[in-house]
C-alpha positions as CSV (number, residue, x, y, z in Angstrom):
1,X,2.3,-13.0,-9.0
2,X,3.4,-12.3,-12.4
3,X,7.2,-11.3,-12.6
4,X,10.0,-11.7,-15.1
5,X,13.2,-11.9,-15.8
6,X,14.7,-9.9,-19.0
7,X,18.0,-11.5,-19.2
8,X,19.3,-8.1,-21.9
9,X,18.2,-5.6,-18.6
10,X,21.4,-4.2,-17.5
11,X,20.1,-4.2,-13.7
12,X,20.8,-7.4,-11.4
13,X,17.9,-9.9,-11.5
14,X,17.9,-9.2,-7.7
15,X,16.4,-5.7,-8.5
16,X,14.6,-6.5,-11.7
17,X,12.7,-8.6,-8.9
18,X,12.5,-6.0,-6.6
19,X,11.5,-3.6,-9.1
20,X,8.5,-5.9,-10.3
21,X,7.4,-6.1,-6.9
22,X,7.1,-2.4,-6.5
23,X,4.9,-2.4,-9.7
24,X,2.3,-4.6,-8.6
25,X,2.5,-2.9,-5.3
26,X,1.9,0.2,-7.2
27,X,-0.4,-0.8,-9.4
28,X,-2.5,-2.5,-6.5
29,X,-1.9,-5.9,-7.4
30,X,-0.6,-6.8,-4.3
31,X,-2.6,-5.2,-1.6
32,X,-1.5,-4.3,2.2
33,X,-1.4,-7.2,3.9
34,X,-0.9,-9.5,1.2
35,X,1.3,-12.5,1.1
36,X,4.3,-12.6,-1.4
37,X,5.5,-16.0,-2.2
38,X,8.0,-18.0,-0.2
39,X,11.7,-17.2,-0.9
40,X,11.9,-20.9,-2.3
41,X,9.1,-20.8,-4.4
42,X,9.4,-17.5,-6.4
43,X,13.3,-18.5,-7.1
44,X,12.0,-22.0,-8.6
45,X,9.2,-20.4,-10.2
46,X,12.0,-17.8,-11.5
47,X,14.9,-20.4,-12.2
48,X,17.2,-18.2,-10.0
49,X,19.2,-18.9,-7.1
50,X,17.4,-17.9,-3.7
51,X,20.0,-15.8,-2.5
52,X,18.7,-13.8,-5.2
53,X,15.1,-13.8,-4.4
54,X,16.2,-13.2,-0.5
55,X,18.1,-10.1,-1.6
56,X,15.5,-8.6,-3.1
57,X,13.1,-9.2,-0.4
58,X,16.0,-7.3,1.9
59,X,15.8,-4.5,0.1
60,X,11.8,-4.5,0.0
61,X,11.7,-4.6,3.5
62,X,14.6,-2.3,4.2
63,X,12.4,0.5,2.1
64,X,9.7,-0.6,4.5
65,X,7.6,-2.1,1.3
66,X,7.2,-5.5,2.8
67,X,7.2,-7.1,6.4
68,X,9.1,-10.2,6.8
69,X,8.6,-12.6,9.5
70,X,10.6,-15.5,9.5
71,X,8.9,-18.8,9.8
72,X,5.5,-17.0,8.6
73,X,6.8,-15.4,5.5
74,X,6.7,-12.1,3.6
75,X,3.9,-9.3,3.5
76,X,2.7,-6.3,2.2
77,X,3.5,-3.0,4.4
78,X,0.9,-0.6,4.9
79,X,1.8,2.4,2.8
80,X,1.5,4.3,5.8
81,X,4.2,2.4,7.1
82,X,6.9,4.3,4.0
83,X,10.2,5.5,5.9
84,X,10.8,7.6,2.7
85,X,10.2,11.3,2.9
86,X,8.8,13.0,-0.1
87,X,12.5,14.6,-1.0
88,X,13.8,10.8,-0.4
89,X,11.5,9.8,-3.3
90,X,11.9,12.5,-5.3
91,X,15.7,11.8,-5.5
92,X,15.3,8.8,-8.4
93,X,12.7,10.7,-10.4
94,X,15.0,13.6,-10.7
95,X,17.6,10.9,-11.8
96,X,15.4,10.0,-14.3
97,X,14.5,13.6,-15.6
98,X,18.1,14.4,-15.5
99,X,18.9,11.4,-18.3
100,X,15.8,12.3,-20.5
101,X,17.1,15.7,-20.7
102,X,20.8,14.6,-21.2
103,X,19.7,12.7,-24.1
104,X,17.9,16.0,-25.9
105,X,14.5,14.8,-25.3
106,X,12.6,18.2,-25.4
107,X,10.6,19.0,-22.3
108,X,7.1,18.5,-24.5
109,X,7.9,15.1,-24.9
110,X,9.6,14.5,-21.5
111,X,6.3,15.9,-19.9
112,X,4.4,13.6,-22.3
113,X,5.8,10.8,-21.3
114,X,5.7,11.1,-17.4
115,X,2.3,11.9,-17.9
116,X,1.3,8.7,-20.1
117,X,3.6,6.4,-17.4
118,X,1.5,8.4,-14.4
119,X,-1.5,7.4,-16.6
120,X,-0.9,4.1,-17.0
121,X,0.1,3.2,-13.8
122,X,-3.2,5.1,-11.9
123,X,-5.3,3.7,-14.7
124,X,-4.1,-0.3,-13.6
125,X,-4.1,0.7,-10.0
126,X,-8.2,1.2,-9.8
């Protein structure tokens, strides 16, 4: 599993993990049913403290992303399994529109974008 750590990203490692988890997940690199590394592991393989690797894995599993079972480890959730309803989702994307348009980006090149990141991420999915 190929993650990284950008130590200029404003977010806390803790999410910048979390958030390259959902990628792969996205992108189909990690499949339903796969196994993520142990907590231990990806924090050595990381250089971060485990507490950090644990929180993200909390918050995977509280968006019902991943499955952990103690003692066997962490796994991919059946996207079926999502406790997000579609207005739920749509919440951060309209974040995201929201600061595009606050800094003057016309809408052309707003919709240009989404579409190329859509793009990218359905192309690496298949």
């Amino acid at each position: 599993m190929l993650l990284t750590i950008d130590t200029n990203d404003r977010r806390a490692i803790y999410q910048q993990v979390a958030d390259g988890i959902k990628a792969l997940i996205a992108k189909g690199e990690l499949a339903e049913g796969a196994a993520l590394p142990p907590v231990r592991q990806l924090a050595a393989d990381l250089g971060v403290n485990l507490n950090t690797i644990a929180a993200a894995y909390r918050e995977l599993q509280d968006e019902g992303l991943i499955l952990v079972k103690h003692g066997s480890g962490a796994v991919v959730a059946s996207r079926t399994m999502t406790r997000h309803s579609v207005d739920e989702l749509r919440r951060p994307l309209r974040t995201a529109l929201t600061q595009l348009v606050l800094a003057g980006i016309p809408r052309g090149r707003i919709l240009s974008i989404v579409t190329a990141e859509l793009h990218a991420l359905l192309k690496e999915s298949k």
